[in-house]
ROVO-249809 format. One record per residue: x, y, z of N, C-alpha, C, O in turn; residue in one letter. Coordinates in pm, whole numbers. Example, Ala and Ser with C-alpha at 12.3 -4.5 7.8 and 13.67 -1.06 7.14 Angstrom:
<rs>
     nc1     nc2     nc3    cac1    cac2    cac3     cc1     cc2     cc3     oc1     oc2     oc3  type
    1319    -569     780    1230    -450     780    1320    -330     780    1424    -332     846     a
    1285    -225     708    1367    -106     714    1290       3     787    1341     114     804     s
</rs>
This chain:
<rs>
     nc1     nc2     nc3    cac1    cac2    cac3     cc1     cc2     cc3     oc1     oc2     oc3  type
    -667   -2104     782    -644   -2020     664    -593   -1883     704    -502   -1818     652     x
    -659   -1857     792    -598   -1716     856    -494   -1674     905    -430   -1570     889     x
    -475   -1797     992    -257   -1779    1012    -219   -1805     912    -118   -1736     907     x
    -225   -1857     823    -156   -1867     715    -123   -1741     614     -28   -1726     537     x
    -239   -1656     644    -266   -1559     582    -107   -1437     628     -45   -1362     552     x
     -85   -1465     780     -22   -1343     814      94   -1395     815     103   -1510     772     x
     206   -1331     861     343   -1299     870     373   -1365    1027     316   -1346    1135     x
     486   -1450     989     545   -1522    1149     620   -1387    1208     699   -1304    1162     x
     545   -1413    1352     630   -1316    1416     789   -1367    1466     830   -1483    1462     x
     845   -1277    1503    1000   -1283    1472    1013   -1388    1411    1025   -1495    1469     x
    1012   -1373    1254    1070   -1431    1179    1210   -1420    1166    1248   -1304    1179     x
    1317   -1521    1141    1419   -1523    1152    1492   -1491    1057    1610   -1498    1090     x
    1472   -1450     924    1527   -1423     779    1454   -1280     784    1485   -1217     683     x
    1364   -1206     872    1343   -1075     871    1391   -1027    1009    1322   -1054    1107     x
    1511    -955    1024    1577   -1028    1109    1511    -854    1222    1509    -863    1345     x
    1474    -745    1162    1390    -643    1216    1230    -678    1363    1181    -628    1464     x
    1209    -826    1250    1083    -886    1298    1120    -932    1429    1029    -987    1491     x
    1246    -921    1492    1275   -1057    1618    1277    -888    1720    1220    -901    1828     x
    1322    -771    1699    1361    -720    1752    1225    -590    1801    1219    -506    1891     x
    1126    -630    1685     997    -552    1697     839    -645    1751     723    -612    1776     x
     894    -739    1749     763    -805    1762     704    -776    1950     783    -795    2042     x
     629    -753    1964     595    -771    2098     611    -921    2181     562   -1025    2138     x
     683    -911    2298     679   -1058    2383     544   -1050    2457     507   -1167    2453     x
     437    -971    2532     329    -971    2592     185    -977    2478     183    -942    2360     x
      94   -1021    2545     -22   -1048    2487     -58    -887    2473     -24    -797    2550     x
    -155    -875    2321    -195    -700    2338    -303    -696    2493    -333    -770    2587     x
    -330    -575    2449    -440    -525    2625    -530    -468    2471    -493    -435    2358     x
    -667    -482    2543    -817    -393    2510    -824    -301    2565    -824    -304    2688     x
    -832    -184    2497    -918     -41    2513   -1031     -37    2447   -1059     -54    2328     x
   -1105      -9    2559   -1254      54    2480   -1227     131    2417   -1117     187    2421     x
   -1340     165    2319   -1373     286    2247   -1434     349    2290   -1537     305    2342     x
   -1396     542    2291   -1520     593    2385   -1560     598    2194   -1521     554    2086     x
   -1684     703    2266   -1812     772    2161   -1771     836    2046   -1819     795    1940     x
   -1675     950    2043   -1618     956    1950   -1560     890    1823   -1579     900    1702     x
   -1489     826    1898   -1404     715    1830   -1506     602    1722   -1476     568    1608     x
   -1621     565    1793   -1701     551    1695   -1744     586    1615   -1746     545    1498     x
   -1792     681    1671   -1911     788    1543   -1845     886    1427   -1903     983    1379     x
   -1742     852    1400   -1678     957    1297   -1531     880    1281   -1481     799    1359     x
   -1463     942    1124   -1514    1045    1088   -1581     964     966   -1570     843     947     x
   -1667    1071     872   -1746    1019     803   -1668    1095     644   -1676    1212     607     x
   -1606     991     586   -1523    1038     431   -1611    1071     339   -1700     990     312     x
   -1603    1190     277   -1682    1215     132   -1556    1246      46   -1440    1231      83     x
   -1603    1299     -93   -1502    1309    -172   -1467    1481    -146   -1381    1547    -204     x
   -1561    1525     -40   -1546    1680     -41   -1405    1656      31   -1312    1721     -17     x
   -1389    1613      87   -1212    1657     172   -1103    1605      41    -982    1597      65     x
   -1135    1584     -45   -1013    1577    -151   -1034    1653    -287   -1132    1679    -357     x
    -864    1686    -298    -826    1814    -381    -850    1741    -555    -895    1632    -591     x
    -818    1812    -602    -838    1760    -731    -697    1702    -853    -695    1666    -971     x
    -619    1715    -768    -498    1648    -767    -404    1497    -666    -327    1403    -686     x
    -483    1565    -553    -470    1423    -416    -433    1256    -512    -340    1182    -480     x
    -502    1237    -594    -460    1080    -607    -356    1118    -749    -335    1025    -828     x
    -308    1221    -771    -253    1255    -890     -55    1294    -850      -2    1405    -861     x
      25    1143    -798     122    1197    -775     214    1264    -876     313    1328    -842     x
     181    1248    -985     284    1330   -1104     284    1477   -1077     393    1529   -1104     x
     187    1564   -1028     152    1670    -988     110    1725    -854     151    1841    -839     x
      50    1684    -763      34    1713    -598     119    1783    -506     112    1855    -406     x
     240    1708    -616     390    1810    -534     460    1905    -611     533    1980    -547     x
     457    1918    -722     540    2007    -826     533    2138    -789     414    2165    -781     x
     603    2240    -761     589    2336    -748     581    2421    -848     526    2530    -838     x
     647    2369    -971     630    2438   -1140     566    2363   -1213     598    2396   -1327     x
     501    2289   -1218     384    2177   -1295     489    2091   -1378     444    2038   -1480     x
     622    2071   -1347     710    1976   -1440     665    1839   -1331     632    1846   -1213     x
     673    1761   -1387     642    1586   -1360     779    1553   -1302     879    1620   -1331     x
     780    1454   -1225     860    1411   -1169     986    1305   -1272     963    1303   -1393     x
    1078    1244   -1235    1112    1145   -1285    1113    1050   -1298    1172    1016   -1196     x
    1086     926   -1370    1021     790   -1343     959     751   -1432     929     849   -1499     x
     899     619   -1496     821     586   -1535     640     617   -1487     607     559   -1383     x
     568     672   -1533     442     689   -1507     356     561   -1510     361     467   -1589     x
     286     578   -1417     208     416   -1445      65     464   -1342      63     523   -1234     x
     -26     419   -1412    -169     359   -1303    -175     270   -1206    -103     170   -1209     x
    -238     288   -1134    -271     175   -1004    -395     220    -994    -440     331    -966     x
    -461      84   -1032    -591     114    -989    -697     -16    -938    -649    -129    -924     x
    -851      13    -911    -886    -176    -933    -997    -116    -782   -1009      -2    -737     x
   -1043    -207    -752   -1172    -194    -645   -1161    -266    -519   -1089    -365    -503     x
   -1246    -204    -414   -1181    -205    -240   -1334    -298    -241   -1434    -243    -287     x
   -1342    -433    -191   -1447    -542    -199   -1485    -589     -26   -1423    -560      76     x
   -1560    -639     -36   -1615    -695     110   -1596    -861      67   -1561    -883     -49     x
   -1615    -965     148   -1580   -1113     135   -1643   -1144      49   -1575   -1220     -22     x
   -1816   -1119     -22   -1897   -1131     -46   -1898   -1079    -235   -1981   -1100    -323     x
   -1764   -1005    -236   -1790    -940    -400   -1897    -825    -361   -1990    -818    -442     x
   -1903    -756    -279   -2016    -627    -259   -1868    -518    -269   -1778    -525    -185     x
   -1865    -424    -384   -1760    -312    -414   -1829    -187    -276   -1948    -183    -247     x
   -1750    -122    -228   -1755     -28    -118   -1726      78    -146   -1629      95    -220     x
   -1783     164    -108   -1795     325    -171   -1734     378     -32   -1732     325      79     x
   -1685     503     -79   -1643     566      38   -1542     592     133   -1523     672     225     x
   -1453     451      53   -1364     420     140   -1193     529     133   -1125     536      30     x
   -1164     587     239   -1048     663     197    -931     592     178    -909     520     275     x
    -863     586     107    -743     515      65    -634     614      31    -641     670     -78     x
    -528     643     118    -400     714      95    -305     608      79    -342     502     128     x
    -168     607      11     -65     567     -66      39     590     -32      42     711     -11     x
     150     539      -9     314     639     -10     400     540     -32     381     418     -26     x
     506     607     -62     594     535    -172     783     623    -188     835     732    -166     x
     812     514    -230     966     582    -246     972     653    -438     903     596    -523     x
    1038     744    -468    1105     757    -587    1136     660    -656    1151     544    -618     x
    1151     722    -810    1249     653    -895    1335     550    -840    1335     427    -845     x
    1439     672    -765    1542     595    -721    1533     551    -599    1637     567    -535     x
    1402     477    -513    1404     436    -440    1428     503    -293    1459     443    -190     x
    1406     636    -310    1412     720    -197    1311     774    -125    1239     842    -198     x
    1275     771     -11    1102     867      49    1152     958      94    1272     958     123     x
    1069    1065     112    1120    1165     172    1002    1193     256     885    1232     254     x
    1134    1136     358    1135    1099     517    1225    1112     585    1323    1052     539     x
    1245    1166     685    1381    1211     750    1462    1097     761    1579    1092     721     x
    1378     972     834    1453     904     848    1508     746     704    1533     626     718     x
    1505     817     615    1584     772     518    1695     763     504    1732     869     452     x
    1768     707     518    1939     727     538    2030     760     418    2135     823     410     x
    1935     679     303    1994     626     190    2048     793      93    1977     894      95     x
    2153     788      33    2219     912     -34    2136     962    -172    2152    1074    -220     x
    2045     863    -228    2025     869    -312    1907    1063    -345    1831    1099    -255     x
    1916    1117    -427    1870    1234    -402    1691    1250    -446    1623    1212    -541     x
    1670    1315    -339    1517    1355    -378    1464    1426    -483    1507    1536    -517     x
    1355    1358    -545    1295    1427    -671    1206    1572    -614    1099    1579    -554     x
    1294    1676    -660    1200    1801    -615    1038    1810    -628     966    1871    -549     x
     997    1742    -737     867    1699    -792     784    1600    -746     669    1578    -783     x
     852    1539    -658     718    1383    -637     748    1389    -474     858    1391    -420     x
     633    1392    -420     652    1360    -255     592    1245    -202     604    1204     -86     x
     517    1187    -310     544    1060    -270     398     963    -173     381     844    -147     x
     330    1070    -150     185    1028     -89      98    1102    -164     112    1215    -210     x
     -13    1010    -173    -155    1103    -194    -311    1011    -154    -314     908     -87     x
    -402    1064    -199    -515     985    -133    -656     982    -196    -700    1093    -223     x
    -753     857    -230    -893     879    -264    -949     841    -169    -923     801     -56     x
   -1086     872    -269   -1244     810    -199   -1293     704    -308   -1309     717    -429     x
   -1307     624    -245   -1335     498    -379   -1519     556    -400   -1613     563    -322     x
   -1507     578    -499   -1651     588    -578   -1753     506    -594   -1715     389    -604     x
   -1918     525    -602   -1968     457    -524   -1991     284    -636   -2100     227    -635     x
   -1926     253    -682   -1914      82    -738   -1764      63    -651   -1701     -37    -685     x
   -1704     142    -549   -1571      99    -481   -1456      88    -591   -1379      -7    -607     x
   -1461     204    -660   -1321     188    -758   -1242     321    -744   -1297     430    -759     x
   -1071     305    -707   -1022     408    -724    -916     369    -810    -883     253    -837     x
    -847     518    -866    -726     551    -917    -632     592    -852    -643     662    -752     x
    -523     550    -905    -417     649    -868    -309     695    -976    -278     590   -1033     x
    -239     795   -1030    -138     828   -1172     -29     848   -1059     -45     900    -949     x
      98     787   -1120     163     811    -980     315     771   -1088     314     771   -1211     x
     434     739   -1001     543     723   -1074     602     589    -982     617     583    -860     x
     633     473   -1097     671     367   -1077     798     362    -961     907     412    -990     x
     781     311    -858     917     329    -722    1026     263    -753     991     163    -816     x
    1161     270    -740    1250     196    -693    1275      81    -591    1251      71    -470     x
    1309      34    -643    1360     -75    -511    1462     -36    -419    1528      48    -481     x
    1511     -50    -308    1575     -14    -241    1667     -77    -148    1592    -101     -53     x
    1779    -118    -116    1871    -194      -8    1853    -152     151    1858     -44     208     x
    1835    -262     187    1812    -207     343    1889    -281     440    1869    -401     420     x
    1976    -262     546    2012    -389     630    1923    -483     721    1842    -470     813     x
    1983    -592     645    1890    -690     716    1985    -823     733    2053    -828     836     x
    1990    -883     681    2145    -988     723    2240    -950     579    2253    -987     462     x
    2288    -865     661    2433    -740     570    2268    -688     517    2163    -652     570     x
    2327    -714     368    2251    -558     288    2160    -670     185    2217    -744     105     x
    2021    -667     202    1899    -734     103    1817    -582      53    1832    -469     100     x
    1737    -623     -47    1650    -540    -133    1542    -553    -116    1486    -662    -131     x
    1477    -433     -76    1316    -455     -80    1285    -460    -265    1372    -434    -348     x
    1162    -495    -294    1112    -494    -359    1053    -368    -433    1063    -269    -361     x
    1004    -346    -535     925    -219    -578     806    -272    -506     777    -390    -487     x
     718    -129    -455     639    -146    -384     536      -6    -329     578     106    -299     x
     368     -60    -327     340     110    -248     280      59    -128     255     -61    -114     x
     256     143     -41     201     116      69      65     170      47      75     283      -2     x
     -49     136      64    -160     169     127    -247     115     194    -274      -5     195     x
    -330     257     298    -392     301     422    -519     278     385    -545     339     282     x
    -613     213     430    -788     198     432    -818     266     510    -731     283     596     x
    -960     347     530   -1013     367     632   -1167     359     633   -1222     420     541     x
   -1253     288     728   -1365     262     701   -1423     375     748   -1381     483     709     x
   -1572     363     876   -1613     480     872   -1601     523     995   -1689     593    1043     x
   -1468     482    1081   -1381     559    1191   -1213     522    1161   -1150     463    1072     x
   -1186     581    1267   -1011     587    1229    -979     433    1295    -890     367    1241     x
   -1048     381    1407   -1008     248    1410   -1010     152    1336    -937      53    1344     x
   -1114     179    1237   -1120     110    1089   -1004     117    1030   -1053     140     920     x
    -886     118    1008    -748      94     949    -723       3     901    -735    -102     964     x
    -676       1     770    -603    -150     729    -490    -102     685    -491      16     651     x
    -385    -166     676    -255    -110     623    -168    -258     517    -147    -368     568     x
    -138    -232     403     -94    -332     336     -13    -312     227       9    -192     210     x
      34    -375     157     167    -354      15     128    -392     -64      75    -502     -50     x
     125    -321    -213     140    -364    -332     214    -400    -449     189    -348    -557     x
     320    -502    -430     422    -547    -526     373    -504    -691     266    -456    -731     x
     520    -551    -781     468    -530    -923     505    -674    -956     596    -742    -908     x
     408    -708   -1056     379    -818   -1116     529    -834   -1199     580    -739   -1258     x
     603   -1003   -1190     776    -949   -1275     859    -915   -1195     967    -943   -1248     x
     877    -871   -1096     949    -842   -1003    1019    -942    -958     968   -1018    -876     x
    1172    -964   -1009    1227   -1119    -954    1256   -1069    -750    1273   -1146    -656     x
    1252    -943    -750    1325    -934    -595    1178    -977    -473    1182    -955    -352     x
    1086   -1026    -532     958   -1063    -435     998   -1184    -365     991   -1192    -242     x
    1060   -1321    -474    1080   -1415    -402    1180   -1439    -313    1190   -1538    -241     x
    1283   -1308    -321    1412   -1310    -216    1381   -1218     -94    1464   -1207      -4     x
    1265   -1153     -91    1212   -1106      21    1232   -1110     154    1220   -1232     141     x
    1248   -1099     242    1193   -1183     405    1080   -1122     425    1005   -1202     482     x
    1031   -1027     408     908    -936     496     820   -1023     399     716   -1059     456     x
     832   -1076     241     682   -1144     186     721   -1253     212     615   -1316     214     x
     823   -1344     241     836   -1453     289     749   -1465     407     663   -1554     409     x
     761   -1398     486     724   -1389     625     570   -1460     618     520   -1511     718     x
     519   -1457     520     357   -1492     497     352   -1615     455     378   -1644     338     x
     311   -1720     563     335   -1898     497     267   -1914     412     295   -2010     340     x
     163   -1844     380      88   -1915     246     133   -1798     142     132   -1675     147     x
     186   -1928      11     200   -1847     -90      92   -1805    -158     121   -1697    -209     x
      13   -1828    -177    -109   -1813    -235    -154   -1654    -197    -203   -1577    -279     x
    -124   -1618     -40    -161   -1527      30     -80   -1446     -52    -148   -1366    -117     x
      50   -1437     -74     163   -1363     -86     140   -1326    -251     222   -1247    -299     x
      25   -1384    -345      22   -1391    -417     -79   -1227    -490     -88   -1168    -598     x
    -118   -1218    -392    -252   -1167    -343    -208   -1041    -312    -292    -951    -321     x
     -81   -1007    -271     -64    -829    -300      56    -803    -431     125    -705    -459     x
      48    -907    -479     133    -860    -615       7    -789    -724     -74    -858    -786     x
      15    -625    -729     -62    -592    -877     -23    -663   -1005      86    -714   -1030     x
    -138    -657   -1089    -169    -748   -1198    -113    -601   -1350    -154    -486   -1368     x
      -6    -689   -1428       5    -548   -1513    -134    -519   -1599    -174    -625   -1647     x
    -202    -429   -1626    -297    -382   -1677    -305    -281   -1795    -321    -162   -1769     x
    -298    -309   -1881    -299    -219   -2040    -413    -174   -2091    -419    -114   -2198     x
    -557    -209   -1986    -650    -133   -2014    -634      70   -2048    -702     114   -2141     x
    -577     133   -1998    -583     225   -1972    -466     291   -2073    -453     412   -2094     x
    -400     205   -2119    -273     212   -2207    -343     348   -2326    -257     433   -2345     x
    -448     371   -2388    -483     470   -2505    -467     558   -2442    -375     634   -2472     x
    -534     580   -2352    -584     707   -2263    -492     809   -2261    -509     922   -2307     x
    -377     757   -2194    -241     868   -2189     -77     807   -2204      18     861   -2147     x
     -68     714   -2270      -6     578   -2317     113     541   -2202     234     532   -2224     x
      42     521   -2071     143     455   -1944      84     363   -1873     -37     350   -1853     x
     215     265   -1815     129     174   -1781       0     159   -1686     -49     241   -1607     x
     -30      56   -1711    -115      39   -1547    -136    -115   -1451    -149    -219   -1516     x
    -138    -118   -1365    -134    -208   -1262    -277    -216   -1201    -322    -111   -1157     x
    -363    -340   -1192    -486    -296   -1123    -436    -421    -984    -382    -530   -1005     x
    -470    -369    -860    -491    -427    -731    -616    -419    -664    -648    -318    -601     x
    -707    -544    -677    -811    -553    -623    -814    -582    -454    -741    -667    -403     x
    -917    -492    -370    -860    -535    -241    -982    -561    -128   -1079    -492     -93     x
    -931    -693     -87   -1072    -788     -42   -1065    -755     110    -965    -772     179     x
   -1156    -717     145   -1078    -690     282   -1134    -811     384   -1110    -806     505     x
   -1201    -905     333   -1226   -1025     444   -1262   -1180     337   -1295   -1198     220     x
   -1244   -1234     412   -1261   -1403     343   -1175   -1480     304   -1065   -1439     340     x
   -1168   -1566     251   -1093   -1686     156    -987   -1600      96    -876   -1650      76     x
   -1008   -1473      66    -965   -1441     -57    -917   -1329      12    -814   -1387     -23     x
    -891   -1244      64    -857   -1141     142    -732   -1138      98    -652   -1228      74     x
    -721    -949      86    -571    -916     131    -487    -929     275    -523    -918     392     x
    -413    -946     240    -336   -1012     387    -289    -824     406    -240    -749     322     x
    -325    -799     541    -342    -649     593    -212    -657     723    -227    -736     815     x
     -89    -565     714     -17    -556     792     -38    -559     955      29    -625    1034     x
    -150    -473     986    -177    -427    1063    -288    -540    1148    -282    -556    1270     x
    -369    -598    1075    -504    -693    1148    -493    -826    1061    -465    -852     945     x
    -534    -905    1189    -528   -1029    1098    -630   -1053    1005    -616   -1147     926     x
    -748    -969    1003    -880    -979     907    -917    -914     902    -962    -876    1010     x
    -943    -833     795   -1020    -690     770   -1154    -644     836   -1196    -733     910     x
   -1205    -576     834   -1298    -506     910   -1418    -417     859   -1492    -361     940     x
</rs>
């Protein structure tokens, strides 16, 4: 179930994957002491805007451009036990499908207003938010020119920095998921099924935009399939 779960290395329709994958087995490093024992996340290290990308970056309080939408939903253990505590940062392209990141190539122009990352502490039933602005899809070369998908990235962290999970959240509707290579890359569809957010209209009164909830399992049957590890932690 677990290979199934992850992504073939050098996959041949992700054609990035043949040229990044490692040919040697990894090596073990210990952990010294540090590395264990910290750091320890509260909600004191976050601002009161951090999971609020419509605003985090504005320098005149005008909103960015884009559709506004929620992402939200709860960070789980194999077991259905919700996890408190957990830091979760985000990043993401624009409207028009742009990050601002140097190494972006693409012409398309940056929204003075949205930069594009921000970050919680899942609260203690393990639920966070995020208000943020719906991404673009974007063309990238890969055999000639394919489209990523709309999509955000987010970062876990348990209660050290080796604790990392790293993974994607598609939008539910999205015809460019099944022409993919990077979600192809994952033999089980079922798996692949599993980072598409669910559209969500709970939240629709509140401030009338959408919302998306992504629940995220970090071990079992049911697990998010995590870029970075083959099984959560």
């Amino acid at each position: 179930m677990i290979k199934k779960h992850q992504p073939l290395r050098k996959f041949p329709d992700y054609k990035s994957s043949i040229s990044r994958s490692p040919n040697k087995e990894p090596l073990w490093i210990n952990s010294s002491s540090s590395e264990m024992s910290g750091p320890l996340f509260n909600e004191k290290i976050i601002n009161k805007n951090d999971n609020n990308l419509t605003l985090n970056f504005s320098k005149t309080g005008e909103k960015p451009l884009g559709q506004e939408i929620f992402v939200h939903g709860f960070v789980k253990d194999e077991n259905g036990n919700n996890l408190k505590n957990v830091l979760i940062e985000i990043w993401q392209a624009n409207a028009g499908g742009k990050y601002r990141h140097q190494n972006d190539p693409s012409n398309i122009k940056l929204d003075e207003n949205f930069g594009g990352c921000g970050r919680f502490i899942t609260s203690s039933d393990g639920y966070y938010i995020f208000k943020t602005i719906e991404p673009g899809a974007y063309p990238y070369p890969n055999r000639g020119i394919e489209w990523r998908p709309r999509h955000i990235h987010f970062s876990l962290f348990g209660s050290m920095f080796l604790q990392r999970l790293i993974t994607q959240m598609y939008f539910e509707g999205d015809p460019l998921i099944k022409s993919c290579p990077m979600v192809n890359s994952i033999p089980d569809i079922n798996a692949r099924k599993l980072l598409v957010g669910k559209l969500d209209l709970s939240k629709t009164d509140e401030e009338r935009i959408l919302g998306y909830r992504f629940d995220i399992i970090l071990r079992g049957r049911q697990q998010t399939y995590f870029e970075n590890k083959i099984e959560g932690s």
